[in-house]
LUMDREN-510894 format. One record per residue (C-alpha): x, y, z. Coordinates in steps of 0.001 Angstrom, whole numbers, plus 500000, padded with zeros to 6 digits. Layout:
residues N
XYZ;...
***
This chain:
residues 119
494237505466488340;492664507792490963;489978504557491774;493665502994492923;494892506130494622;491857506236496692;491363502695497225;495240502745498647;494285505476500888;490957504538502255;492391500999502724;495763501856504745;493895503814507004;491748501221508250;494412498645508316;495729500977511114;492712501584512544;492839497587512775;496113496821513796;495631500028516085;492533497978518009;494349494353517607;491308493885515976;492891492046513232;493621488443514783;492840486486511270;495720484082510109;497513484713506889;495768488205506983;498571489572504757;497754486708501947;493756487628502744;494257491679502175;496611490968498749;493919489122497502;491335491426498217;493688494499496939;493974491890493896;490502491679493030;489951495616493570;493174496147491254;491793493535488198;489021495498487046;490726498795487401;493571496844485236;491399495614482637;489206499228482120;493104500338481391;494794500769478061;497034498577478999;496159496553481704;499535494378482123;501086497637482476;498416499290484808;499271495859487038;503070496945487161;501767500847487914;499997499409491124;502560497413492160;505301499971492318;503285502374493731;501429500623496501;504135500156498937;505072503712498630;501367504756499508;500460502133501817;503359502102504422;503367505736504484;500119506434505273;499639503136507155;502620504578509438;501182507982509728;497965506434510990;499563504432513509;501477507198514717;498948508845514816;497067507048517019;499920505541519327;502751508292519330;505528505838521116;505440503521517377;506894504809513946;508112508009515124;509193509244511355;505929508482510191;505365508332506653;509357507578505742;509667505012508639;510017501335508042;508427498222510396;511106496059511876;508263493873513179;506255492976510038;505231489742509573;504581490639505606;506392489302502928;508134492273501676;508584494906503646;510829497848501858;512528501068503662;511459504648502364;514681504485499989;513140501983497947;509807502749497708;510353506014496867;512561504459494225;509494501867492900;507055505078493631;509083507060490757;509416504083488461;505550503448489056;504994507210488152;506980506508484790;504474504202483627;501413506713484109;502077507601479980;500982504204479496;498568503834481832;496146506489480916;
***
């Protein structure tokens, strides 16, 4: 669980490092980083006592993580774009789902119910 913690954090910083620099010009790149956050979450899954369940943990708590801190870096670095930082929300996200802070603070505690499970 703390390999997925870390991996969310290290991660969401340097997608706003990316999007930051307009580095980032790749087509489809929000199918290309949910695959790669896919085959990063698998084996963390499967070392799990229940990976199934370990796959639902990630997935509740990732958007929670991610847009916060992806926010806060991009504030960070360009102080005129998501002024309330980690409980802001993108109105300009091409991604599929894209959740305010209500709700992923809402899949964030559910996620956090499953940690029993999980470890």
């Amino acid at each position: 669980m703390i390999y997925w913690f870390l991996f969310v954090l290290i991660t969401s910083i340097g997608e706003a490092c990316l999007f930051h620099l307009n580095k980032f010009k790749v087509a489809y790149k929000h199918f290309i980083l949910t695959l790669i956050r896919a085959i990063v979450c698998t084996p963390l899954a499967l070392r799990s006592n229940e990976p199934f369940i370990f796959l639902l943990f990630a997935m509740f708590t990732f958007p929670f993580l991610h847009d916060g801190i992806y926010y806060t870096v991009r504030h960070l670095l360009n102080d005129k774009i998501y002024p309330k930082m980690f409980i802001d929300k993108s109105y300009t996200t091409n991604a599929v789902i894209s959740l305010s802070f209500f709700w992923r603070l809402i899949l964030f505690i559910f996620g956090l119910g499953l940690l029993p499970v999980v470890l």
